[in-house]
Backbone of each chain as nested JSON, in Angstrom:
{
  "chains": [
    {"id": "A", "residues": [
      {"number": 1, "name": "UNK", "atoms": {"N": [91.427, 114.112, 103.669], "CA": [91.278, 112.702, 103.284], "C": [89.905, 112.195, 103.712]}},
      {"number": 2, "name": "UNK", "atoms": {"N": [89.047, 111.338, 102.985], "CA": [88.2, 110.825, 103.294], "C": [88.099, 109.702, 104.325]}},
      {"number": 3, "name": "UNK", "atoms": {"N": [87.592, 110.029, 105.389], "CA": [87.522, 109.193, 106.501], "C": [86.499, 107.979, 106.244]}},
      {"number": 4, "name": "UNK", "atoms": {"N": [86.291, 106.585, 107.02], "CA": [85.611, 105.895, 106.933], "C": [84.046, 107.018, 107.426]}},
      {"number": 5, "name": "UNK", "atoms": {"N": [83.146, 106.189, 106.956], "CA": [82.05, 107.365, 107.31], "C": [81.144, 106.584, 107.894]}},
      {"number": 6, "name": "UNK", "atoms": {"N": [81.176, 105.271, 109.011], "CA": [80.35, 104.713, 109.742], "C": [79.765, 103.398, 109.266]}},
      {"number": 7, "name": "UNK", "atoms": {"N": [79.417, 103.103, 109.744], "CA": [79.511, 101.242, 109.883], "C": [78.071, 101.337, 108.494]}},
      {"number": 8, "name": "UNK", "atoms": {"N": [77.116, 102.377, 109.282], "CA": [75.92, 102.275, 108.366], "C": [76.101, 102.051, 106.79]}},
      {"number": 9, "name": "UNK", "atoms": {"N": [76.898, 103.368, 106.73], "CA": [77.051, 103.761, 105.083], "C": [77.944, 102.988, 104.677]}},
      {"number": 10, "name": "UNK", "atoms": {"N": [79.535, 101.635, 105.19], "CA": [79.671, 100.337, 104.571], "C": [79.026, 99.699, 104.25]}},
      {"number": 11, "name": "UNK", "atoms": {"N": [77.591, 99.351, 105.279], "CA": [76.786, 98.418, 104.821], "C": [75.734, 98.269, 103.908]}},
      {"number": 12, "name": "UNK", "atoms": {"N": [75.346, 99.868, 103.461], "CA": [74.92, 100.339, 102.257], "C": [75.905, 100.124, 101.023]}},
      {"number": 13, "name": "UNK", "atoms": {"N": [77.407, 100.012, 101.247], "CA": [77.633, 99.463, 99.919], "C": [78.087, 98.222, 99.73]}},
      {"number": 14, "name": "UNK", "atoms": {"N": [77.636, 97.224, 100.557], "CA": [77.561, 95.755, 100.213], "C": [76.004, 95.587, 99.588]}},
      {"number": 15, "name": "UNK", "atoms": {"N": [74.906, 96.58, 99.919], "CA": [73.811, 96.296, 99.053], "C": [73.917, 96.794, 97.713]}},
      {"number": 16, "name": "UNK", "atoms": {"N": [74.948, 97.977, 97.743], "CA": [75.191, 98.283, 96.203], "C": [75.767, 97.169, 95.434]}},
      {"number": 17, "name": "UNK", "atoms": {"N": [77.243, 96.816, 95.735], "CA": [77.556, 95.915, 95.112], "C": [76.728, 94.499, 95.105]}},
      {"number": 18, "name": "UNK", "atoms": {"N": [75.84, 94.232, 95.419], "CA": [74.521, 93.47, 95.459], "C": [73.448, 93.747, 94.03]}},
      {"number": 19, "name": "UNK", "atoms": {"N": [73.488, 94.993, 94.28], "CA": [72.498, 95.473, 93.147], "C": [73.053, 95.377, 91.988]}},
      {"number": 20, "name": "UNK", "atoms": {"N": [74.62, 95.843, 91.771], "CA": [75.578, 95.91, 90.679], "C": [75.844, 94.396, 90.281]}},
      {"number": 21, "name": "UNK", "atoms": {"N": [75.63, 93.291, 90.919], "CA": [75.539, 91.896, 90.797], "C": [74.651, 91.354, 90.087]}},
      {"number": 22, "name": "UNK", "atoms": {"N": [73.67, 91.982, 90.933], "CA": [72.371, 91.33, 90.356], "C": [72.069, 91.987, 88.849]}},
      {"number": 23, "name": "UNK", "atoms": {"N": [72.063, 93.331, 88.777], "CA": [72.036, 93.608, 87.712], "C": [72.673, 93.583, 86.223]}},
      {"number": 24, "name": "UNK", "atoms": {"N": [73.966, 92.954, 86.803], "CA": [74.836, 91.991, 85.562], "C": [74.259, 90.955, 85.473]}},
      {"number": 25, "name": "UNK", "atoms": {"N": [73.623, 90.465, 85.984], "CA": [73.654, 88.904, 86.069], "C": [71.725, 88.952, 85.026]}},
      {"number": 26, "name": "UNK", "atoms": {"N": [70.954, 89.962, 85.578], "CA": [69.821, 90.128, 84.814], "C": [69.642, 91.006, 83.187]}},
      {"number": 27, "name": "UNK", "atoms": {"N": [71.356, 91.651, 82.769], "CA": [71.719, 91.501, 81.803], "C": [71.808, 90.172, 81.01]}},
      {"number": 28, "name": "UNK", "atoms": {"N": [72.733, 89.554, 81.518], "CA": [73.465, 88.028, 81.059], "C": [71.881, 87.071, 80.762]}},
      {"number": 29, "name": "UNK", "atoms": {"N": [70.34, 87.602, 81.712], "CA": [69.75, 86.924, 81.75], "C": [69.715, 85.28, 82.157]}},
      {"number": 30, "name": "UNK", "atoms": {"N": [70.386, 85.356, 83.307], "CA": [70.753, 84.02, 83.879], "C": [70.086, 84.16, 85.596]}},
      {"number": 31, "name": "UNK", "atoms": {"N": [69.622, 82.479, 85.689], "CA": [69.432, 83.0, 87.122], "C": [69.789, 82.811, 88.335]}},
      {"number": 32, "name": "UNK", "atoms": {"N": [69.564, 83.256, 89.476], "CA": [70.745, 83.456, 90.857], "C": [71.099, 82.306, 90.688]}},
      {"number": 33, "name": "UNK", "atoms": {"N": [70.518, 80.909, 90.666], "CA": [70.722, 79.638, 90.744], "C": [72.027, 79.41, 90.098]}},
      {"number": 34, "name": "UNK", "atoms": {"N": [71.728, 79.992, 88.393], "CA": [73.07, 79.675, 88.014], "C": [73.717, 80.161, 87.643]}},
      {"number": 35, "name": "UNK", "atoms": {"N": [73.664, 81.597, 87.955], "CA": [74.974, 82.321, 88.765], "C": [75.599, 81.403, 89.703]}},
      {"number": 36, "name": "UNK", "atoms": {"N": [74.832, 80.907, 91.131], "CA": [75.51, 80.486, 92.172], "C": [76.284, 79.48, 91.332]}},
      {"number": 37, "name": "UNK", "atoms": {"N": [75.77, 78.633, 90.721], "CA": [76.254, 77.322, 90.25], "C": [77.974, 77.801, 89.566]}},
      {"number": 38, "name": "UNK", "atoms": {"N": [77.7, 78.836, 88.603], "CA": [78.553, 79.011, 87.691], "C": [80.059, 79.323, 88.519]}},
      {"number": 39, "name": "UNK", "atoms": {"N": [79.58, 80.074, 89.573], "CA": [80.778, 80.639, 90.754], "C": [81.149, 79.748, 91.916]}},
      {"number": 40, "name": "UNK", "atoms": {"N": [80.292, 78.822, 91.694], "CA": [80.597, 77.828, 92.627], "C": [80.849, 78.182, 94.022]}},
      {"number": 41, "name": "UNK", "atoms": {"N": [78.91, 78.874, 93.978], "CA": [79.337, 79.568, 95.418], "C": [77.584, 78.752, 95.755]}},
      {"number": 42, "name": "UNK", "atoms": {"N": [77.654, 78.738, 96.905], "CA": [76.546, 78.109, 97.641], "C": [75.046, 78.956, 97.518]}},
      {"number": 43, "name": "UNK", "atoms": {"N": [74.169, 78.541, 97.021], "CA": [72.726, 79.227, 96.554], "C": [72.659, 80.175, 97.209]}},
      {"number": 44, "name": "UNK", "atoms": {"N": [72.622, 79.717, 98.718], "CA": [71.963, 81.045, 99.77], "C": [72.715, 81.795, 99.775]}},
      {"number": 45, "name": "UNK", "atoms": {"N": [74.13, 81.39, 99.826], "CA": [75.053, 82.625, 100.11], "C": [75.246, 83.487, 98.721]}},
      {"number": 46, "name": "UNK", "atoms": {"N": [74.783, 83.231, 97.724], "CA": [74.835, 84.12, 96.618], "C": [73.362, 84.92, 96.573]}},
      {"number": 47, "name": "UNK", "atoms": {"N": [72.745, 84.459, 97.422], "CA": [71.277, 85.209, 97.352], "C": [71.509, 86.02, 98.445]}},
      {"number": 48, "name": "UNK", "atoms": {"N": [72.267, 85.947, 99.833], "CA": [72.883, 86.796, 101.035], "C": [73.655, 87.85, 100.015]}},
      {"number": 49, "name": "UNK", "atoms": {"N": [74.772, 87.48, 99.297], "CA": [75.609, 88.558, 98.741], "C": [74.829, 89.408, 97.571]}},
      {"number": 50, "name": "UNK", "atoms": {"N": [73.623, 89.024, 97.196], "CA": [73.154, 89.966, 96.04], "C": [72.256, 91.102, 97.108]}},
      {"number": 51, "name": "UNK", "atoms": {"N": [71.927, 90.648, 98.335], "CA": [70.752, 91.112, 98.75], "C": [71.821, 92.08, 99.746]}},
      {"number": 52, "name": "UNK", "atoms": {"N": [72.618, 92.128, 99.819], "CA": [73.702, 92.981, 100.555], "C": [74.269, 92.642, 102.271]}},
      {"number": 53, "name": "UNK", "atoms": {"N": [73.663, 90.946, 102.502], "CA": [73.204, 90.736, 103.665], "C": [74.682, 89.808, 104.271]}},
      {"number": 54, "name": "UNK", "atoms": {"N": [76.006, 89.874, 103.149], "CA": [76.92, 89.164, 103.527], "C": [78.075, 90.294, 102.717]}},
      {"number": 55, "name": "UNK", "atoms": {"N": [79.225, 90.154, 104.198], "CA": [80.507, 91.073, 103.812], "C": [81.243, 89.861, 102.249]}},
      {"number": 56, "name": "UNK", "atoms": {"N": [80.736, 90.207, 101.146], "CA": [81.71, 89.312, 100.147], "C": [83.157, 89.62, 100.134]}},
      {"number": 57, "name": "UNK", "atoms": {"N": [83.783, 88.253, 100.1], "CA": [85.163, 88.311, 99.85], "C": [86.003, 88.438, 98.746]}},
      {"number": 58, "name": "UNK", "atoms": {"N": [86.833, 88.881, 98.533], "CA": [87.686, 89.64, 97.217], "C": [87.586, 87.879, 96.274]}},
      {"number": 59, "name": "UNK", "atoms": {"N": [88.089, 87.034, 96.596], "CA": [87.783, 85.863, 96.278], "C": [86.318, 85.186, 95.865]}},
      {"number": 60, "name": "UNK", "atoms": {"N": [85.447, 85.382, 96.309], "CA": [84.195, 85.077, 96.352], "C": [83.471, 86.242, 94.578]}},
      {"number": 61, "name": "UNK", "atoms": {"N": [84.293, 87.707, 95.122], "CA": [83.567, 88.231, 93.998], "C": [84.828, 88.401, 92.56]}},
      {"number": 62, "name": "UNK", "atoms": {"N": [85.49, 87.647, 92.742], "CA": [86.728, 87.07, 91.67], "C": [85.941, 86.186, 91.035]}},
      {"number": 63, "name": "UNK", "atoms": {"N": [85.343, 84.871, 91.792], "CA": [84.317, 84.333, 90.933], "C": [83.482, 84.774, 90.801]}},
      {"number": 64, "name": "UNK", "atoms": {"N": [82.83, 85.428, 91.468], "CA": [81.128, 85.914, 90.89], "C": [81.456, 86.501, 88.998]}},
      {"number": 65, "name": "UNK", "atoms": {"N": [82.801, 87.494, 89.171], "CA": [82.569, 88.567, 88.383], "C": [82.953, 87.162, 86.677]}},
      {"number": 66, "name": "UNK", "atoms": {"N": [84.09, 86.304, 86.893], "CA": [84.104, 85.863, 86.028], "C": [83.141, 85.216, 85.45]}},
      {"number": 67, "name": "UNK", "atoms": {"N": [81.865, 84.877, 86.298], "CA": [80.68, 83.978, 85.479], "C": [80.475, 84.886, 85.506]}},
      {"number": 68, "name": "UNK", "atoms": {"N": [80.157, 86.211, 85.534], "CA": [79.312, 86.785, 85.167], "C": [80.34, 87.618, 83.942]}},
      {"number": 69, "name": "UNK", "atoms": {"N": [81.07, 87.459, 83.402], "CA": [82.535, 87.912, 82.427], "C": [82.399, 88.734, 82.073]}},
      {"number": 70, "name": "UNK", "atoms": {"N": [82.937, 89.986, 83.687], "CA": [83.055, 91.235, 83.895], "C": [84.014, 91.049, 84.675]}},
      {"number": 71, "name": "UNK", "atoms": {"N": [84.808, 92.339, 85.098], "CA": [86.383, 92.434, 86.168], "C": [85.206, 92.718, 87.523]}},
      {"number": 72, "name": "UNK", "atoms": {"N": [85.979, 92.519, 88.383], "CA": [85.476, 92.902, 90.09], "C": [85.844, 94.588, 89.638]}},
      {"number": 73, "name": "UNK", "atoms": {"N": [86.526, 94.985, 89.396], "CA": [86.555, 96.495, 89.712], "C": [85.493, 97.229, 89.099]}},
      {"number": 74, "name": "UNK", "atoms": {"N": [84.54, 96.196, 87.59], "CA": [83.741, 97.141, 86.589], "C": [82.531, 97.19, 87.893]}},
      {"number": 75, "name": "UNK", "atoms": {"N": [82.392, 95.841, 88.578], "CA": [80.791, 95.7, 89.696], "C": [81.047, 96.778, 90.507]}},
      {"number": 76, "name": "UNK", "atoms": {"N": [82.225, 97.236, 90.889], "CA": [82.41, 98.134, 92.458], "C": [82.334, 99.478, 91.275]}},
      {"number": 77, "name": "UNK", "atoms": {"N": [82.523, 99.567, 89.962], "CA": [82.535, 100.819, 90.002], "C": [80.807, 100.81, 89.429]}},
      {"number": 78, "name": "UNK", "atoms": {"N": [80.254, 99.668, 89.143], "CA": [79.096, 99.922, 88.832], "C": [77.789, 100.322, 90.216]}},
      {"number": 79, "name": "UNK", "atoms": {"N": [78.702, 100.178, 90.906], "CA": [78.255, 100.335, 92.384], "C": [78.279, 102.15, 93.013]}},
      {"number": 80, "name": "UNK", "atoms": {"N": [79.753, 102.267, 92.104], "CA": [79.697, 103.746, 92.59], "C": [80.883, 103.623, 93.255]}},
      {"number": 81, "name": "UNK", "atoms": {"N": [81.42, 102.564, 93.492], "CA": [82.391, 102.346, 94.825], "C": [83.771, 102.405, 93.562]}}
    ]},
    {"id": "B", "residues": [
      {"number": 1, "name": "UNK", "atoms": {"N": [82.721, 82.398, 77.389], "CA": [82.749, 83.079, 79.115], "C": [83.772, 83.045, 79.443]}},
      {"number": 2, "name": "UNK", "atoms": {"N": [84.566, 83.83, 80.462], "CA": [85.902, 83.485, 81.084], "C": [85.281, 82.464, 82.055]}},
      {"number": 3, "name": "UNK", "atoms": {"N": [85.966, 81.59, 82.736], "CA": [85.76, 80.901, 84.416], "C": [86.689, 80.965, 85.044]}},
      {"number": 4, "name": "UNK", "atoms": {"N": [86.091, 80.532, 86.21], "CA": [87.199, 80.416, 87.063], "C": [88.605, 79.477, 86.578]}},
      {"number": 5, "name": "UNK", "atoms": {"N": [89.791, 80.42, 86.779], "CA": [90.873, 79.692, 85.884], "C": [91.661, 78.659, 87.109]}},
      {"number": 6, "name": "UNK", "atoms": {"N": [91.091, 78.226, 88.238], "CA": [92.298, 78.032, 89.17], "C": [92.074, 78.7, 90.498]}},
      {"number": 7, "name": "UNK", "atoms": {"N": [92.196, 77.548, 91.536], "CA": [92.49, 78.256, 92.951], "C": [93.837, 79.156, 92.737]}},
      {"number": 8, "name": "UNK", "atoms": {"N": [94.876, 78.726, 92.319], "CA": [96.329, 79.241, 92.525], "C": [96.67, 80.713, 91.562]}},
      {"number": 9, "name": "UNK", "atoms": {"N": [95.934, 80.703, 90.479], "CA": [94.764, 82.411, 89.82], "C": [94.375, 82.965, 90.751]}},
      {"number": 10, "name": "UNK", "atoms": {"N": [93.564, 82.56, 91.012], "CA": [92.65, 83.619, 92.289], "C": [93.624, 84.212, 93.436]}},
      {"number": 11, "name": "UNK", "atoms": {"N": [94.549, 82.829, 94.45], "CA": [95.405, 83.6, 95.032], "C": [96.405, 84.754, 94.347]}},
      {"number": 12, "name": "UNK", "atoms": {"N": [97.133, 84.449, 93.295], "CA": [97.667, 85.163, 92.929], "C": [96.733, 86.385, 92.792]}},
      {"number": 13, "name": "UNK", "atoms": {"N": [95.77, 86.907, 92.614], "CA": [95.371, 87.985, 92.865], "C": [94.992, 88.859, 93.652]}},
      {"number": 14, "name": "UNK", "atoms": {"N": [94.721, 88.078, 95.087], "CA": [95.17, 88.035, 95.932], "C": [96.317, 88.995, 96.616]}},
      {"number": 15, "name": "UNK", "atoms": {"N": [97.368, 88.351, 96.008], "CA": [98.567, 89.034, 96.16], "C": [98.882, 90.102, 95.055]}},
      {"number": 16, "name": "UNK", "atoms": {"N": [98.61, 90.322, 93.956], "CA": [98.085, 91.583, 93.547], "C": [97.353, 92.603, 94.281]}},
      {"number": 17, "name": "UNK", "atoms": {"N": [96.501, 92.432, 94.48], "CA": [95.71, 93.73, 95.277], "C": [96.399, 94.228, 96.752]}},
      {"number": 18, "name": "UNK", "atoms": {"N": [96.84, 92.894, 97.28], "CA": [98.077, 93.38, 98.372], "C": [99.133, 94.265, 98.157]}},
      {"number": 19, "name": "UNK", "atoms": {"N": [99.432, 94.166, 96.533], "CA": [100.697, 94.774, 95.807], "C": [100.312, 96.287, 95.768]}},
      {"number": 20, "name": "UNK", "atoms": {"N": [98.98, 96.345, 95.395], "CA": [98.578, 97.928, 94.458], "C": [98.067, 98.4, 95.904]}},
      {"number": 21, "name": "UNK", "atoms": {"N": [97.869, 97.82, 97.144], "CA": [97.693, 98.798, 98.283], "C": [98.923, 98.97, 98.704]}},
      {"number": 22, "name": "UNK", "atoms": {"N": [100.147, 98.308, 98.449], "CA": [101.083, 98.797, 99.435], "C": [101.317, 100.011, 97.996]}},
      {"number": 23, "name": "UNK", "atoms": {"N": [101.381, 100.11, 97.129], "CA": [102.178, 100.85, 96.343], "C": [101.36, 102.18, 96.661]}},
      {"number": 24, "name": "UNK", "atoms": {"N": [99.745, 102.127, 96.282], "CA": [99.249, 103.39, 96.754], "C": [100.314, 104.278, 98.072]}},
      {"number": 25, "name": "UNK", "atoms": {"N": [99.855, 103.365, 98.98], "CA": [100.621, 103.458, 100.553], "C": [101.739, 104.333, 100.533]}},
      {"number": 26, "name": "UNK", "atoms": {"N": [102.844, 103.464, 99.722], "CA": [104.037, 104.069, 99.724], "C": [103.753, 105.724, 98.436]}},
      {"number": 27, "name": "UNK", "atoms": {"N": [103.033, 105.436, 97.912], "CA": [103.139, 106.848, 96.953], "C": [102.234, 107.976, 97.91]}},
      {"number": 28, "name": "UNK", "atoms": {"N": [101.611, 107.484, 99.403], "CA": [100.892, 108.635, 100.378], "C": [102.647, 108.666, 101.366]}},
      {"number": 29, "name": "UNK", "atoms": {"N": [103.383, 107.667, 100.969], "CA": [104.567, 107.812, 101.906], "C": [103.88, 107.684, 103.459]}},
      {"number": 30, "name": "UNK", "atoms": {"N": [102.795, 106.844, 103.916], "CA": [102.302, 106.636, 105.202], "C": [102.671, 105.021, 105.559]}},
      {"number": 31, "name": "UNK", "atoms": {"N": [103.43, 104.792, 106.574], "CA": [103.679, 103.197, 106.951], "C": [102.384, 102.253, 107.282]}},
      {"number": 32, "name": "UNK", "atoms": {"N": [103.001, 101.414, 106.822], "CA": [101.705, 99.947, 107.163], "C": [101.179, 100.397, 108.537]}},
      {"number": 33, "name": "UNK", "atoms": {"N": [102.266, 100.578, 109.378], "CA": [101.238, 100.693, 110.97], "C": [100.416, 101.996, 110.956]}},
      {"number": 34, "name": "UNK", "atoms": {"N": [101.052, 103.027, 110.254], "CA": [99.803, 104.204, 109.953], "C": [98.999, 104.166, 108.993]}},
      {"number": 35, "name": "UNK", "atoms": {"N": [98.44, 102.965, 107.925], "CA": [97.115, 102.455, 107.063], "C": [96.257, 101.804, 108.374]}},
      {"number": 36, "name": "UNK", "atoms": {"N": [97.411, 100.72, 108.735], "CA": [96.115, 100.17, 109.699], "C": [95.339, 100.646, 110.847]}},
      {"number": 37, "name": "UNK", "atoms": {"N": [96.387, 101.785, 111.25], "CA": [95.801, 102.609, 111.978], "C": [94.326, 103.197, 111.844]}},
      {"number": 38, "name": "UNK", "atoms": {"N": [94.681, 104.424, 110.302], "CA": [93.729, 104.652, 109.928], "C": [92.753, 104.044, 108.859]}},
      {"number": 39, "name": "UNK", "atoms": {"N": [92.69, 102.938, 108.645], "CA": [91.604, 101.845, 108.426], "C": [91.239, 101.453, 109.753]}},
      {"number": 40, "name": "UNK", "atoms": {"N": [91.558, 101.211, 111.068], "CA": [91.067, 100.656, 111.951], "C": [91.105, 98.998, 111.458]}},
      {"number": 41, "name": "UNK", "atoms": {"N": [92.372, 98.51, 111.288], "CA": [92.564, 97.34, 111.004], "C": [93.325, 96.718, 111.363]}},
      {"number": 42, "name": "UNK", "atoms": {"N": [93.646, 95.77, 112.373], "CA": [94.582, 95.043, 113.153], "C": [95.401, 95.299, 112.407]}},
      {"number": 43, "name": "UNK", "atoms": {"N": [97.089, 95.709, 113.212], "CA": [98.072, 95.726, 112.004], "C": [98.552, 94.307, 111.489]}},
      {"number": 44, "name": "UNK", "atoms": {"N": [98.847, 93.038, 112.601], "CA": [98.91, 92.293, 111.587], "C": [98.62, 91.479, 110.53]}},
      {"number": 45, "name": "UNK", "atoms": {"N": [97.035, 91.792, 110.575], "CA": [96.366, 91.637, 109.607], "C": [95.844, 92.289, 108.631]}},
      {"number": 46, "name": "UNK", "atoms": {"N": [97.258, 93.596, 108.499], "CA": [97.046, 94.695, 107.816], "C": [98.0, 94.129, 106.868]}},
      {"number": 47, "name": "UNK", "atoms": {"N": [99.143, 93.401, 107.617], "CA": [100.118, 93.16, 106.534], "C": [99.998, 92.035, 106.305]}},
      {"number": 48, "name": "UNK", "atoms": {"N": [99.255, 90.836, 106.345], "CA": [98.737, 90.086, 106.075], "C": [98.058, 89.988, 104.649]}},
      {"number": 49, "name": "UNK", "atoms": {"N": [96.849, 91.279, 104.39], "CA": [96.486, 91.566, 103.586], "C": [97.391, 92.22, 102.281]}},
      {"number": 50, "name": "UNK", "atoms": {"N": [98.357, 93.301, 102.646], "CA": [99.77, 93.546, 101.74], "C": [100.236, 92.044, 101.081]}},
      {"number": 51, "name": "UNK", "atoms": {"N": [100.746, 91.493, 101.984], "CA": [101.524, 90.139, 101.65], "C": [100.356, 88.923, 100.651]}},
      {"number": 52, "name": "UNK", "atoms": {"N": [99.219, 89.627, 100.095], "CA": [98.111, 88.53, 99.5], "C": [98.093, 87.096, 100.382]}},
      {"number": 53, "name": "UNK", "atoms": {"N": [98.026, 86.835, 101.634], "CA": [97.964, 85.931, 102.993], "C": [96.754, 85.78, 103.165]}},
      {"number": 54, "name": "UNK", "atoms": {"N": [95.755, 86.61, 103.104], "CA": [94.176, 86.867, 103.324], "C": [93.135, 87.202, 102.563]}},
      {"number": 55, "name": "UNK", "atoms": {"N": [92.448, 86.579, 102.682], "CA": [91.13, 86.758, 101.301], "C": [90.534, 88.043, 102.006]}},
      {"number": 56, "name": "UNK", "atoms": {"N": [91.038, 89.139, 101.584], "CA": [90.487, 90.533, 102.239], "C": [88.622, 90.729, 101.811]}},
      {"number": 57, "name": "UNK", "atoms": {"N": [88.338, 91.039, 102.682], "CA": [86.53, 91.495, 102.53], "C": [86.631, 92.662, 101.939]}},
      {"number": 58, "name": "UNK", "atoms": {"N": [85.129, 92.611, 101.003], "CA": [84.674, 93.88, 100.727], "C": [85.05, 95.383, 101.636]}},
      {"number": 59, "name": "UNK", "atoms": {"N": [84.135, 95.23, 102.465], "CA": [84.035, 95.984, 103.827], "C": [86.008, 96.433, 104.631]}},
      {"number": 60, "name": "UNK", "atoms": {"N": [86.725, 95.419, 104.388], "CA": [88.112, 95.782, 104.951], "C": [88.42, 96.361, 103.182]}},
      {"number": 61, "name": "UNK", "atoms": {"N": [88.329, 96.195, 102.595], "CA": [89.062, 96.886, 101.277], "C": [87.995, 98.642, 101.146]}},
      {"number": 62, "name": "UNK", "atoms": {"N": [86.948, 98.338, 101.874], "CA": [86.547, 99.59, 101.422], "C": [87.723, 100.79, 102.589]}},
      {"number": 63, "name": "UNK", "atoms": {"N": [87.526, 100.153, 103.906], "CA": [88.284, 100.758, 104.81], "C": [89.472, 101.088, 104.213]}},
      {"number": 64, "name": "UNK", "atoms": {"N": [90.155, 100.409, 103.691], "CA": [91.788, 100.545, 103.184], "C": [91.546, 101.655, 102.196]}},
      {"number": 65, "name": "UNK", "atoms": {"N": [90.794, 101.289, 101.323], "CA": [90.674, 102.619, 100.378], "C": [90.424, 104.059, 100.576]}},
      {"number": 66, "name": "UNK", "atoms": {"N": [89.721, 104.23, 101.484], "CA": [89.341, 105.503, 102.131], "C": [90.358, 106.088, 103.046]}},
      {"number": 67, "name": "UNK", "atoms": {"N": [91.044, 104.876, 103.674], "CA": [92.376, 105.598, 104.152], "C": [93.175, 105.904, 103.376]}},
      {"number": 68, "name": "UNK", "atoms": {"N": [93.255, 105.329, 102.021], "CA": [93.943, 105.518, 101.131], "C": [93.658, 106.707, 100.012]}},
      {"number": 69, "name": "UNK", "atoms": {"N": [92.772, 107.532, 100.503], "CA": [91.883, 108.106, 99.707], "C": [91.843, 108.25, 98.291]}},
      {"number": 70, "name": "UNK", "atoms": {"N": [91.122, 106.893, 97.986], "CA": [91.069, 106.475, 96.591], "C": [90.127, 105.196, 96.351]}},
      {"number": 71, "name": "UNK", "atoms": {"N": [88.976, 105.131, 95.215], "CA": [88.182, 104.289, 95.196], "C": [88.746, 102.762, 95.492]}},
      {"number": 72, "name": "UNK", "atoms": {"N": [88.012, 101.734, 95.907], "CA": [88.354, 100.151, 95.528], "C": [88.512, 99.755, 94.429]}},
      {"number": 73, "name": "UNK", "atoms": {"N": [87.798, 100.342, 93.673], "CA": [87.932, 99.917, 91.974], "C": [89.021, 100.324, 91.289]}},
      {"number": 74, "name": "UNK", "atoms": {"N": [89.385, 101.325, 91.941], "CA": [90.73, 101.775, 91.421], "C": [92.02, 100.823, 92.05]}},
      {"number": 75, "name": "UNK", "atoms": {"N": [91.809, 100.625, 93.357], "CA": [92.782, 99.216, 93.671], "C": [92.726, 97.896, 92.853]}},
      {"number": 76, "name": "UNK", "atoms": {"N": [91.711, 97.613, 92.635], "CA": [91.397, 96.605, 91.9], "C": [92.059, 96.828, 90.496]}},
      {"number": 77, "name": "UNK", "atoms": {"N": [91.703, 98.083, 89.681], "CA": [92.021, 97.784, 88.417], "C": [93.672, 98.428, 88.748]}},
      {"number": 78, "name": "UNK", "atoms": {"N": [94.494, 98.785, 89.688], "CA": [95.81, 98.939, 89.99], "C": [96.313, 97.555, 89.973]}},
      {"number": 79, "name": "UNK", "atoms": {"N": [95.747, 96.386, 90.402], "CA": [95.793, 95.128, 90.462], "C": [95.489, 94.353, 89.259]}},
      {"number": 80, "name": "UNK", "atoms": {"N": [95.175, 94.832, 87.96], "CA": [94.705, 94.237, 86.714], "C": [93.019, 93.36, 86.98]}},
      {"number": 81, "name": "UNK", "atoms": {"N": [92.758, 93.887, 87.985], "CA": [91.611, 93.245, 88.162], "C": [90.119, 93.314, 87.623]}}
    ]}
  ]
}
């Protein structure tokens, strides 16, 4: 079974799913601003969660994914995760 | 676009993804106190998370999954997510 594999390599995939964010969102051609706006999530903290610098919550990326009108599971698998 | 449909949407999904980890769980036939174990996750905020009670983090769903040995995205879309 695959064990957790260290604090490091979690926190490498909150920058993935960061990148997998951002890079929907620079599809959609929209910007962080209104992304944040659209998810009704607070500027900085959507610029913390793209940049990989905040643990996002299952809730938090429930909205992200619907403004950005994709499922949370397509970002984590666009992540790799 | 889809949007956000609803706080009481979102929980309910919530309690979905609580649903598709206990079911994984029970199809490894390993008890809640042996996930949280091996997630390293308080147990009662192991079943907390089962029971959709807690807006679970990225970072605790990645843990669960790996004990579960099986992607997040795959919990997620076990969850219609």
């Amino acid at each position: 079974m695959g064990r957790v594999s260290g604090q490091t390599d979690m926190e490498g995939s909150l920058a993935e799913v960061g990148l997998s964010i951002r890079a929907r969102r620079l599809q959609l051609d929209i910007s962080q601003e209104m992304l944040a706006h659209l998810a009704n999530i607070d500027r900085s903290h959507m610029g913390r969660i793209e940049r990989g610098e905040r643990n996002v919550t299952l809730l938090n990326l429930l909205k992200i994914s619907r403004a950005l009108s994709c499922r949370p599971s397509e970002l984590l698998q666009a992540a790799g995760l």
